[in-house]
N, C-alpha and C positions, 0 to 999 in steps of 0.2 A: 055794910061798908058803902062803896058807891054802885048801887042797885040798878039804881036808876040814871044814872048819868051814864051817858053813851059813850063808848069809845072807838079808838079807831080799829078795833080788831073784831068787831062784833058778828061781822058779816063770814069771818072767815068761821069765829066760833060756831055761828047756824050751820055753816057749809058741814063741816065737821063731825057736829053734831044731831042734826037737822034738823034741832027746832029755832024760834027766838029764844033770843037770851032770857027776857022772864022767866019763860017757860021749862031752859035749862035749869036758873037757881029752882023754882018748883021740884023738879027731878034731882037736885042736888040733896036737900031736904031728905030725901027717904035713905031708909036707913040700907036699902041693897044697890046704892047710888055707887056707879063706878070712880074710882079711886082719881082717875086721871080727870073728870067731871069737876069732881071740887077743887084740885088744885088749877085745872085753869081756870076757874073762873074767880079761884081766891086771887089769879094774877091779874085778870081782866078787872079785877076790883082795883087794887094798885095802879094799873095802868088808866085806868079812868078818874082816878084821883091824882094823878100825877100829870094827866093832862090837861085838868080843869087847874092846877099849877099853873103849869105852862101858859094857859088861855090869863088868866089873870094878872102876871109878870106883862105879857104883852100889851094887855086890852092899857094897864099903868100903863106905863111907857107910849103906848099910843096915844094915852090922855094928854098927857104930858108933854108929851112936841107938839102936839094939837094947835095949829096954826092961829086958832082964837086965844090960846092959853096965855096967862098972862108972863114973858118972857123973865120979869122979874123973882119967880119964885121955881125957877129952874133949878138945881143941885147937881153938877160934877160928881159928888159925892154920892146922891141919890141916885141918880144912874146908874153910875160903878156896883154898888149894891144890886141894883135890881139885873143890872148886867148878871153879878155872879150868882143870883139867886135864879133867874132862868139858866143860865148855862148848867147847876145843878139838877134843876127839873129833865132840863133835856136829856144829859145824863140816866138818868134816873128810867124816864121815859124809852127810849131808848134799850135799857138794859131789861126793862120788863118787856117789851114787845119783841124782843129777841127769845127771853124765857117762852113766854107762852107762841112764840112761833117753832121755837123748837120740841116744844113740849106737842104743839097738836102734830108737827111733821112724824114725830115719830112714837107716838101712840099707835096700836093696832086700829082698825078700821072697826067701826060702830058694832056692827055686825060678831063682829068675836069679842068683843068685850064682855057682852051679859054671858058667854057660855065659859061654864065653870068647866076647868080640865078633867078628868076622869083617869086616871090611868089602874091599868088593870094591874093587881099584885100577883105573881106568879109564885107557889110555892113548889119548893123540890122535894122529894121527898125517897127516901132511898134505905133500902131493908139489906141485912150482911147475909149472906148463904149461912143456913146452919153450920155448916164444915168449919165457919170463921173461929178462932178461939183468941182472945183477948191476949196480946203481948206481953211478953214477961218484963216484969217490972223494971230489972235492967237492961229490957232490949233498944239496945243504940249504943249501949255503954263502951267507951273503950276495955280492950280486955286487960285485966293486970300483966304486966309484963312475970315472965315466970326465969329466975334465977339459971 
């Protein structure tokens, strides 16, 4: 996806994780790659495609009022568009930088991720005194009423 195009969360994901981001999708790659690993960075992918959007919507529109530009091929209409086409991106942008900030807020910390749980199985185990003799088949029954 977008690998190599930088975004603005990149620094928080080294913090995080501690390495650079290349380095991260490298470690994503493998097959005993933590779960929480892929999904942000499948966001950080999103998010760096949505704001080279964003960067291109403006960089237009900048060209565009560009005080050499020639005023005769201006568009009302073309800007409206490109209007709702960033405010979309930002959107967008926005909604994934929220995802992968809450995704790294509340992920466990580096350190307990690679440690697989263990828990110990306890079993019970429990023998009847000889003296015990098995219940009679109708013991609990109510009694018949007797005439």
């Amino acid at each position: 996806m977008s690998r190599d195009k930088a975004s603005t969360m990149d620094a928080d994901l080294q913090k995080v994780f501690g390495n650079p981001v290349p380095e991260l999708y490298e470690a994503a790659a493998g097959h005993d790659a933590p779960s929480a690993l892929a999904r942000a960075l499948e966001l950080r992918s999103f998010l760096a495609l949505t704001e080279e959007q964003v960067a291109r919507v403006r960089d237009r529109v900048h060209a565009d009022m560009d005080p050499e530009h020639d005023m005769d091929e201006l568009s009302a209409d073309k800007l409206r568009f490109d209007a709702q086409w960033l405010e979309a991106a930002l959107v967008a942008r926005d909604g994934y930088r929220a995802a992968l900030g809450e995704l790294l807020r509340t992920m466990p910390p580096p350190a307990q991720q690679a440690r697989p749980v263990r828990t110990a199985q306890l079993r019970a185990t429990a023998t009847l005194p000889p003296s015990a003799a098995p219940a009679p088949q109708r013991a609990g029954a109510a009694r018949a009423r007797r005439p």
